[in-house]
Structure formats: structure tokens, C-alpha cells
C-alpha positions in Angstrom: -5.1 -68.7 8.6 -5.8 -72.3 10.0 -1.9 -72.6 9.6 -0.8 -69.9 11.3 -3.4 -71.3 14.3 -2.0 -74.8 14.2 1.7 -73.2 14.8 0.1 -71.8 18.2 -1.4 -74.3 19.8 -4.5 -73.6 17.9 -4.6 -70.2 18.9 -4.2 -67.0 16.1 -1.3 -65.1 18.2 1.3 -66.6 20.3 0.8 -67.1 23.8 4.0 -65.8 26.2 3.9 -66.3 29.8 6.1 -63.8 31.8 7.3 -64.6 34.9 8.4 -61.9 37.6 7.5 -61.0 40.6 8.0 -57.4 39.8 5.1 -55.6 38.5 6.7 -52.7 36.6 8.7 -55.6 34.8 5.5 -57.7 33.9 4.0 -54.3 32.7 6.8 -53.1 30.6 6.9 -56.8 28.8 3.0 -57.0 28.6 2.7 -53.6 27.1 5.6 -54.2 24.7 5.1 -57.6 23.5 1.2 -57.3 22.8 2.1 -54.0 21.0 3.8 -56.5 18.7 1.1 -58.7 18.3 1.5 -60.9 21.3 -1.0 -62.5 23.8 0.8 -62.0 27.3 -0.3 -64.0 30.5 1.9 -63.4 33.6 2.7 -65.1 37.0 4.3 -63.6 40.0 5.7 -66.8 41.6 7.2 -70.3 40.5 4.1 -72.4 41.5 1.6 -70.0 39.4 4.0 -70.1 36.4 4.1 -73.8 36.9 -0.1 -73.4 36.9 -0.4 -71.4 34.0 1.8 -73.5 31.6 -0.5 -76.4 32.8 -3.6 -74.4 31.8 -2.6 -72.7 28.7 0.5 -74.1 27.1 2.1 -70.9 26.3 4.1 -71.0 23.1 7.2 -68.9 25.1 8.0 -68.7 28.7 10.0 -65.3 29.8 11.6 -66.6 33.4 13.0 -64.5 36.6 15.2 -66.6 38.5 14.7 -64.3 41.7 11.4 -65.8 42.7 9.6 -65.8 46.2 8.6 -69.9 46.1 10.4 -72.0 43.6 13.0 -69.6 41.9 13.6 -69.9 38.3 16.1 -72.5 38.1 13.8 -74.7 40.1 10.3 -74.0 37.0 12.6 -74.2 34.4 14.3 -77.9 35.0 10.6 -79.1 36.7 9.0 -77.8 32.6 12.2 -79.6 31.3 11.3 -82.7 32.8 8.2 -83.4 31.4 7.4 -84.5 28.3 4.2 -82.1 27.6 6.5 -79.0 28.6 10.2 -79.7 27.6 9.6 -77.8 24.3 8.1 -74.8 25.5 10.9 -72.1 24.6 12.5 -70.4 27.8 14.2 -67.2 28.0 15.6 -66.4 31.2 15.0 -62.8 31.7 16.5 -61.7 34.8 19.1 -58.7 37.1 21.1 -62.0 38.2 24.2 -61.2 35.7 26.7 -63.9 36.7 28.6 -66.1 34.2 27.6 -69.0 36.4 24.1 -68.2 37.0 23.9 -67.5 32.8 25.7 -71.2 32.4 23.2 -72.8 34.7 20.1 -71.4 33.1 21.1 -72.4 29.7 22.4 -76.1 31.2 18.8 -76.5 32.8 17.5 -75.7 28.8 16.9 -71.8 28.5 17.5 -70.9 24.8 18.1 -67.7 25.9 19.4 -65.2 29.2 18.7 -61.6 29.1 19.8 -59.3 32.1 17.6 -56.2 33.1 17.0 -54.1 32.7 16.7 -54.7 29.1 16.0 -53.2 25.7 12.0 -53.5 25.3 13.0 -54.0 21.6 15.6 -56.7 21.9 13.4 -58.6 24.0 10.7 -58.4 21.1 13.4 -59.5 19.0 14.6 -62.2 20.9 10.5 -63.7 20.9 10.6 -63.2 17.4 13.2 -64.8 16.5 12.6 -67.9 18.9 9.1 -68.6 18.0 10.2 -68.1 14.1 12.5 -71.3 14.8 10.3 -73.0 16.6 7.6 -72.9 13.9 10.0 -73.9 11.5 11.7 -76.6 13.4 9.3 -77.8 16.5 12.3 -79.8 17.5 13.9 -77.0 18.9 13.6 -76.9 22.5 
């Protein structure tokens, strides 16, 4: 058990941080991913998301770009630039479905872009899969 804990920041279940400033979105993820085992903290702006990864260090970060302060692109280069954040997993989850806007996420260091609305069960996938690499290579960022 003490290894699973050390893979998460010393807590037992990963900690994702969702970021939307839609409620039914934030709902839909919360519900899902804590059905699958997940602890789920959410933030409705850029500066609160920027907050609550100072705070808690979430092991996965689920980002809108559409945001009322500092939109997405904004958090995810400011978590990019600093040391203590820059390998915090991102995956851009968002209804902006441009080639270029999907280009500039993933150039700014998303690992992943999913457009809503989404499959509750690919998203759960797509944590899965993300946090598995990152345990097993904490390089990845």
C-alpha cells in the first residue's frame, strides 16, 4: 500500500483537478471519475485552477480553454513553466475543436485534447492510461 501512496503524492487515490466553468461538465466528470476510483477537485476559473494545483498538487489536470480570467492556454503554459508543476499531466478537455487550437494545446504541453461533449468512458480511459505512464515513467510530462 505505501507504494501505491508514494505514486500519488502520498495520497491512496489519485488526485484530478477539473477545470470548467460549466457546472454540468464538472458534475458529469466528478461523478464519473470518482465512480472509478478517483479523488476529483474542481475550479471554475484560471486563477482558482492555478490555486488549487498550488495547494494540492493534483496528480492530473483536466483543462477548458474557454475560461472567464486566464483561459486555458494561459494555466497550462504558466504550470509548464515552473519547475514544481511542469509534470503534472494535462488533458485539454474542451468544445473548442479547431486543428489550430488542438496544435496549440499540445505545443504549450497538454498530453492530451478531448472535444465535448465526450464519452464519460473514454475520458476515464484517457486518466487511466495517463496516470499508468506516469507512474511507470515520472518523466513523462
Amino acid at each position: 500500500m505505501a507504494d501505491t501512496k508514494n505514486r500519488h503524492n502520498g495520497r491512496v487515490r489519485p488526485l484530478i483537478l477539473s477545470v470548467d466553468d460549466e457546472q454540468d461538465v464538472t458534475d458529469l466528470v466528478q461523478f464519473n471519475l470518482t465512480r472509478a476510483g478517483y479523488e476529483v477537485i474542481t475550479a471554475a476559473n484560471g486563477r482558482e485552477a492555478l490555486a488549487c494545483v498550488s495547494n494540492r498538487r493534483p496528480d492530473l489536470i483536466l483543462l477548458d480553454l474557454m475560461l472567464p480570467d486566464i483561459d486555458g492556454f494561459g494555466v497550462c503554459e504558466l504550470l509548464r513553466r515552473e519547475p514544481a508543476t511542469a509534470a503534472i499531466p494535462i488533458v485539454i478537455l474542451t468544445a473548442w475543436a479547431t486543428p489550430d487550437a488542438r496544435s496549440l494545446g499540445l505545443e504549450l504541453g497538454a498530453l492530451d485534447y478531448l472535444t465535448k461533449p465526450f464519452s464519460p468512458r473514454e475520458l476515464t480511459s484517457r486518466v487511466k492510461r495517463l496516470l499508468s505512464l506516469r507512474s511507470s515513467s515520472p518523466a513523462i510530462a
